[in-house]
C-alpha positions in Angstrom: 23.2 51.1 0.8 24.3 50.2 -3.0 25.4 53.6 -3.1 27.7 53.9 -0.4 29.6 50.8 -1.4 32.8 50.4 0.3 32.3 53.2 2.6 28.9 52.0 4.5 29.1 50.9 8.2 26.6 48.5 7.8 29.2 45.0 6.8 26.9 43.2 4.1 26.8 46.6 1.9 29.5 45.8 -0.2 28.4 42.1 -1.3 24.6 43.4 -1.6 26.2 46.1 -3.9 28.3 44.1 -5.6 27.4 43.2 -9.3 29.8 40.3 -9.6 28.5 38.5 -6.8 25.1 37.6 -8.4 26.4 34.0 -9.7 26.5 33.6 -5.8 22.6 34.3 -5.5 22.0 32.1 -8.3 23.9 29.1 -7.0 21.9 29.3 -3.8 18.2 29.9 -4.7 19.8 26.9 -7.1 20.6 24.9 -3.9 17.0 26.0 -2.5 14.7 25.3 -5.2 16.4 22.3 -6.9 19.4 20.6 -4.4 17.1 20.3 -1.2 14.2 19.5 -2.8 16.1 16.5 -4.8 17.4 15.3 -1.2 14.4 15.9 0.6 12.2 14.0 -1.5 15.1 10.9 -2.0 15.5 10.8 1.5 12.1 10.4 1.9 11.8 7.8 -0.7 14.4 5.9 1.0 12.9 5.9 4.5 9.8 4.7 2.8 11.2 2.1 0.6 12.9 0.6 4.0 9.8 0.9 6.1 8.0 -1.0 3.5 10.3 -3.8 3.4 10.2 -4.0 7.5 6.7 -4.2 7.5 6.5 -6.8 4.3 9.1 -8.7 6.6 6.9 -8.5 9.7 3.8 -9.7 8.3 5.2 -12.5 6.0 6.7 -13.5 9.5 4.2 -13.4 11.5 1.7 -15.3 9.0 4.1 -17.8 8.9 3.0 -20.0 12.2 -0.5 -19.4 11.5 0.1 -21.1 8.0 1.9 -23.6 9.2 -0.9 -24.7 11.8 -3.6 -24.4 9.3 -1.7 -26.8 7.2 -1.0 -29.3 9.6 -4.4 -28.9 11.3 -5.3 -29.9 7.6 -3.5 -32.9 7.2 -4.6 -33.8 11.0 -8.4 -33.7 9.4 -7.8 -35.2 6.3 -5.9 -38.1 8.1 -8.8 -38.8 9.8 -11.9 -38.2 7.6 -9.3 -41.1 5.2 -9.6 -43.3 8.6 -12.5 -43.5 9.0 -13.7 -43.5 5.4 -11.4 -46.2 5.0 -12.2 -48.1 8.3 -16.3 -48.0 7.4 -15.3 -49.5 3.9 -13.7 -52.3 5.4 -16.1 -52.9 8.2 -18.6 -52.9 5.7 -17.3 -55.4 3.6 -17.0 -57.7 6.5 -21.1 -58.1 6.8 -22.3 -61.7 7.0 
């Protein structure tokens, strides 16, 4: 084919025998070992970094109520352990 040059039938001939068209190669096996890889693995990182910070969200969300109830369950108990500590302290005082 490189020998026939302009006058082959087959219609990619002249640019696979052309020897100033190699900067073309270069720039894509360039593009295909460097570019693509580069926006492959940034995409990725993107999707990643954004599906991290969802699921952070979600969880910190939904611990949230949980939390809260444990707290106030908390005060509910210390409230009362207080009462009645308190409420046996006075009643004791109060023997005759």
């Amino acid at each position: 084919m490189a020998q026939q040059g302009l006058a082959s039938s087959v219609p990619f001939a002249n640019f696979i025998s052309s020897t100033n068209d190699g900067w073309i190669m270069n720039l894509v096996l360039g593009m295909m070992y460097v570019v693509f890889p580069v926006f492959w693995i940034g995409m990725l990182s993107w999707i990643g970094v954004n599906l991290g910070t969802a699921i952070s969200t979600g969880l910190e969300k939904g611990g949230s109520l949980p939390q809260k109830a444990g707290a106030e369950a908390g005060r509910d108990a210390q409230k009362i352990a207080t009462d009645k500590a308190g409420g046996a302290l006075k009643g004791g005082l109060k023997l005759k």
